[in-house]
C-alpha positions in Angstrom: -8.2 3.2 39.8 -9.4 -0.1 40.2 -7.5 -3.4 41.8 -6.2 -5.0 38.4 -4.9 -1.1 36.6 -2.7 -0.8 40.2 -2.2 -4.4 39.9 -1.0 -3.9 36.5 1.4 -0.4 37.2 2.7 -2.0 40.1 3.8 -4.9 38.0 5.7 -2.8 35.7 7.4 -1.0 38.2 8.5 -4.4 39.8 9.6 -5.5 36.5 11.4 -2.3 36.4 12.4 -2.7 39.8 13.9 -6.2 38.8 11.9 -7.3 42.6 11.3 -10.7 41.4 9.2 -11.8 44.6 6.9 -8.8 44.4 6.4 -9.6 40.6 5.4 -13.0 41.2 3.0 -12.6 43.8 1.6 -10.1 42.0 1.4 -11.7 38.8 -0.3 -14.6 40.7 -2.7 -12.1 42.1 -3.3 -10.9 38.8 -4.3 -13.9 37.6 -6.7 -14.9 40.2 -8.4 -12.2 39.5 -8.6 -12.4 35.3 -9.4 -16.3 36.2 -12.7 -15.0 38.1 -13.8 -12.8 35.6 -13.7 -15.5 32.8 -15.5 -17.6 35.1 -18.4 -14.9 35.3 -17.9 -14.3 32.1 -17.7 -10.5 32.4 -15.3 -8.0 34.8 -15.7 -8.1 38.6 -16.9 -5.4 40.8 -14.8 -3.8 43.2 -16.4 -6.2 46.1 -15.9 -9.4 44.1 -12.5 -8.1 43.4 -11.8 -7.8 47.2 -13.5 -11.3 47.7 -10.6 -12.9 45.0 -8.1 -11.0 47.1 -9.5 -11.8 50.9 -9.0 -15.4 49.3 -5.6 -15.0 48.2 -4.3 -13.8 51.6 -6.3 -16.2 53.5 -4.7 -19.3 51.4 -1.4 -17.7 52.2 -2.0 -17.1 56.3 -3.4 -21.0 56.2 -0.2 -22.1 54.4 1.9 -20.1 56.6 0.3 -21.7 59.8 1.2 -25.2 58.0 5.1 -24.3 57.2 5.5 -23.2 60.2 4.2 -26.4 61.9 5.6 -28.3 60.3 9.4 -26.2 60.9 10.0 -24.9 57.2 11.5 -21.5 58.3 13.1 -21.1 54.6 8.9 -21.5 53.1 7.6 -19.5 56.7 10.2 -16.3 55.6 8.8 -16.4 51.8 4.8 -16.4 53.0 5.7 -13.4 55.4 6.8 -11.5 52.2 4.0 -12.5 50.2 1.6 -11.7 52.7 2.8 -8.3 53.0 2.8 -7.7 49.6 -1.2 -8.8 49.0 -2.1 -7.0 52.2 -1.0 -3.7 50.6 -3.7 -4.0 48.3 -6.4 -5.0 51.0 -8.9 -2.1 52.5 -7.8 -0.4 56.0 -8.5 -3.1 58.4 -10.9 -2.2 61.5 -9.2 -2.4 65.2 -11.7 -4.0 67.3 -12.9 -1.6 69.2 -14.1 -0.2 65.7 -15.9 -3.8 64.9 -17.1 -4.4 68.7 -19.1 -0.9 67.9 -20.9 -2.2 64.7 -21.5 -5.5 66.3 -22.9 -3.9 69.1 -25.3 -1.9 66.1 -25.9 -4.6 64.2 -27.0 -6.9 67.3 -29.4 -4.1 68.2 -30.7 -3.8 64.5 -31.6 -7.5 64.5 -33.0 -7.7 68.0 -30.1 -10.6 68.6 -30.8 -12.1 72.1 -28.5 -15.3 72.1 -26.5 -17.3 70.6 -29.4 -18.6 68.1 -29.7 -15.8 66.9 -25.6 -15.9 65.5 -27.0 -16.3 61.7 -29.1 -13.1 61.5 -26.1 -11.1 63.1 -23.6 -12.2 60.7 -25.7 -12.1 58.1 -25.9 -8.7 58.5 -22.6 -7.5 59.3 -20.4 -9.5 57.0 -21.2 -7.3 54.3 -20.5 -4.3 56.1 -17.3 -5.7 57.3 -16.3 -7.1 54.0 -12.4 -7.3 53.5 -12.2 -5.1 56.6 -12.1 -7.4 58.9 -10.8 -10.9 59.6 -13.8 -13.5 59.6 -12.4 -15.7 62.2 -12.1 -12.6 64.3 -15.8 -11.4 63.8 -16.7 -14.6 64.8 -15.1 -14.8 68.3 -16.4 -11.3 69.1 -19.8 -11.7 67.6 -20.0 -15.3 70.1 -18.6 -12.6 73.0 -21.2 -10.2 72.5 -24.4 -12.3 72.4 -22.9 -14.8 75.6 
């Protein structure tokens, strides 16, 4: 089943469910998705699918960071919730033990040496870690590994 048919019977059921927050941010996920297709002009593949997705969340985490900055605990509570709701539909994230291991691969693969070398490496993973992994996160540990 691909993201947009659970994306559409989940937002029957929350219509059904009368779950007004989970129909919206659905609906807005929904759309996100249908807006990228028209732009390509044809339907998305499962990766560029997780791609519109990864985005959504990462606006959300970016305006959570914000609301609570700046002390609005009313718009912080309402993120959390949509946030939970978009991650459901996001792949099993790795722990890092599981992404220091393909780092460690991938930085063999490539013949990485130093920090120079930081393109080729995430070159090479990010695809592999696609949606399964914070970027931010492979970042830090990809600069740990080749210090």
């Amino acid at each position: 089943m691909s993201l947009l048919e659970r994306l559409n019977t989940d937002i029957k059921q929350a219509m059904k469910d009368k779950d007004k927050e989970k129909l919206s941010v659905l609906r807005m996920v929904k759309s996100s998705i249908q807006n990228e297709s028209i732009k390509h002009g044809r339907d998305l593949s499962e990766e560029e699918e997780l791609t519109v997705l990864s985005r959504e969340l990462k606006q959300r985490k970016d305006s959570l960071q914000e609301f609570d900055k700046a002390g609005r605990e009313d718009l912080v509570h309402k993120l959390q919730g949509e946030i939970v709701i978009v991650e459901h539909y996001m792949p099993v994230q790795l722990s890092e033990e599981e992404l220091a291991t393909i780092i460690r691969q991938i930085i063999a693969d490539v013949n990485a040496t130093s920090k120079a070398d930081m393109g080729k490496v995430m070159g090479a993973l990010m695809p592999k870690v696609k949606g399964k992994a914070d970027g931010s996160l492979v970042n830090k540990l990809v600069q740990q590994h080749l210090s």
